[in-house]
C-alpha positions in Angstrom: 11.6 -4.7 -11.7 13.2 -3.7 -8.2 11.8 -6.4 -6.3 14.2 -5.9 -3.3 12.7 -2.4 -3.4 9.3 -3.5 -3.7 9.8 -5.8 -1.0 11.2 -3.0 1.8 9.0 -0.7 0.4 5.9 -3.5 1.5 7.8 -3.9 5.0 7.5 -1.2 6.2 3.8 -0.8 5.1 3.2 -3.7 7.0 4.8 -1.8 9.6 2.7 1.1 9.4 -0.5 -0.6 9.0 0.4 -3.2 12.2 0.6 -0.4 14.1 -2.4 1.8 12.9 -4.4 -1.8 13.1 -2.9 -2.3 16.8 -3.9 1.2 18.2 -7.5 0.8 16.6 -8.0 -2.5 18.6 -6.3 -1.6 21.5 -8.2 1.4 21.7 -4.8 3.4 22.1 -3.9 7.2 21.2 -2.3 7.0 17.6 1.6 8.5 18.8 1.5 11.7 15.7 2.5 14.7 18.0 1.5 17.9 16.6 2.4 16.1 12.8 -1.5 16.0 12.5 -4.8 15.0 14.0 -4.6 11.0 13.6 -7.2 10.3 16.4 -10.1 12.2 14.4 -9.1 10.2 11.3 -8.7 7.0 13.4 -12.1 7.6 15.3 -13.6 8.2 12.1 -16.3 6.5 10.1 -14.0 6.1 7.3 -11.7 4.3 9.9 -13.2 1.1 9.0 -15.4 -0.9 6.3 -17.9 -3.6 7.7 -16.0 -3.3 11.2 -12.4 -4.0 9.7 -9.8 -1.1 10.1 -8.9 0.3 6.6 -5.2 0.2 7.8 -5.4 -3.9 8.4 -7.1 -3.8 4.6 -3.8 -2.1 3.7 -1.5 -4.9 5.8 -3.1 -7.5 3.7 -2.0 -5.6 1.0 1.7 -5.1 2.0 1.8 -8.7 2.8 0.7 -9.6 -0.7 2.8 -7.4 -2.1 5.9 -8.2 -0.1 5.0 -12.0 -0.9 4.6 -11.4 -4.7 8.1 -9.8 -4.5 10.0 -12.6 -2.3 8.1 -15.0 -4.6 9.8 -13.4 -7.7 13.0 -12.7 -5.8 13.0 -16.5 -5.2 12.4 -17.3 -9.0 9.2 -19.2 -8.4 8.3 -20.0 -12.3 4.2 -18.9 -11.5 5.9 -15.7 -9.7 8.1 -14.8 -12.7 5.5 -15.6 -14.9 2.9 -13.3 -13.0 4.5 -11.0 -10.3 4.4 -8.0 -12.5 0.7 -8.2 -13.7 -0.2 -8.7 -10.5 1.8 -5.9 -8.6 0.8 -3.5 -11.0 -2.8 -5.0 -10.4 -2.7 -4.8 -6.2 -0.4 -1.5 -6.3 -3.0 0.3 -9.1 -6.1 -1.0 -6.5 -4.5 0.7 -3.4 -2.8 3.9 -5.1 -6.7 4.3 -5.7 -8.1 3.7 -2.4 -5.4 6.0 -0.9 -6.0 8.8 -3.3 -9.9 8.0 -2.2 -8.7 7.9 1.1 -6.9 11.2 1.4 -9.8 13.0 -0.1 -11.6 11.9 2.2 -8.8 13.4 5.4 -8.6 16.7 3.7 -11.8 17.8 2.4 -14.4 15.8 4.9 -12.5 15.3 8.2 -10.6 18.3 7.6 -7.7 16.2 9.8 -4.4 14.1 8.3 -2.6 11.3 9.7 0.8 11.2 8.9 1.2 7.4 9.3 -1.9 7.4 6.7 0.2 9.8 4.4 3.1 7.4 5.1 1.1 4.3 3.7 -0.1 6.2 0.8 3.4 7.1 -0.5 4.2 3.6 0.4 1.6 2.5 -2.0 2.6 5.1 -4.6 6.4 4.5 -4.7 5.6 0.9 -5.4 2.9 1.9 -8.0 5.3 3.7 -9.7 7.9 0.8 -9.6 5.3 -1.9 -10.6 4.3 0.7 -13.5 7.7 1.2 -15.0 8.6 -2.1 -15.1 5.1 -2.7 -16.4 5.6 -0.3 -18.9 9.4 0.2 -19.4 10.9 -3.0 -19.7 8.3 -4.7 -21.9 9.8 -5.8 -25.4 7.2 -4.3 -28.5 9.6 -5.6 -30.7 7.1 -7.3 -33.7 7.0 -11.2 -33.6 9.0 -12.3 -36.2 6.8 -14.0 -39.0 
């Protein structure tokens, strides 16, 4: 798997999600210009889930993710045993809640963020890693008898 990829890729979701997080706390405009209408998605109910912002939800989730892939990077033997079950698991969970997500921007709030957009690629590119190597590099050779 590309876990150097997989672990910019998670970066900068952290990134993205720090700073959706910060400007939902700090009660702050959401800086999107005229690339979309982030302070009616922001504002939203769909903003948060039991008080948490959904973009701190998705930080967790880059931090896992970015962990998982230093982990393997670093040859731990539980990480190399379990990194891509468990990327595929977390990337599959959030590729999910994104597509639920952006549903949700275009056909209720009529209004898109583009630093939600952002995440949701995020999410996707490394869903699409995780998958192939999930997929791609698996030996289906028969066990020898």
């Amino acid at each position: 798997m590309r876990w150097g990829a997989l672990a910019v890729l998670a970066f900068a979701g952290m990134g993205v999600a720090a700073y959706l997080t910060y400007t939902h706390w700090a009660d702050k405009a959401v800086a999107c210009g005229s690339l979309g209408r982030c302070e009616t998605v922001q504002q939203s109910e769909y903003s948060t889930i039991a008080g948490v912002p959904v973009a701190l939800l998705g930080g967790l989730a880059a931090a896992a993710l970015l962990a998982i892939a230093v982990g393997r990077l670093g040859g731990l033997p539980l990480a190399v045993e379990w990194a891509s079950l468990a990327t595929l698991g977390l990337t599959t969970a959030f590729v999910a809640f994104a597509a639920y997500l952006t549903y949700v921007e275009l056909f209720v709030l009529e209004a898109i963020c583009i630093y939600c957009v952002a995440l949701a690629s995020i999410f996707t590119a490394s869903w699409l890693i995780s998958l192939s190597d999930s997929f791609l590099t698996r030996d289906i050779s028969p066990e020898p008898e």
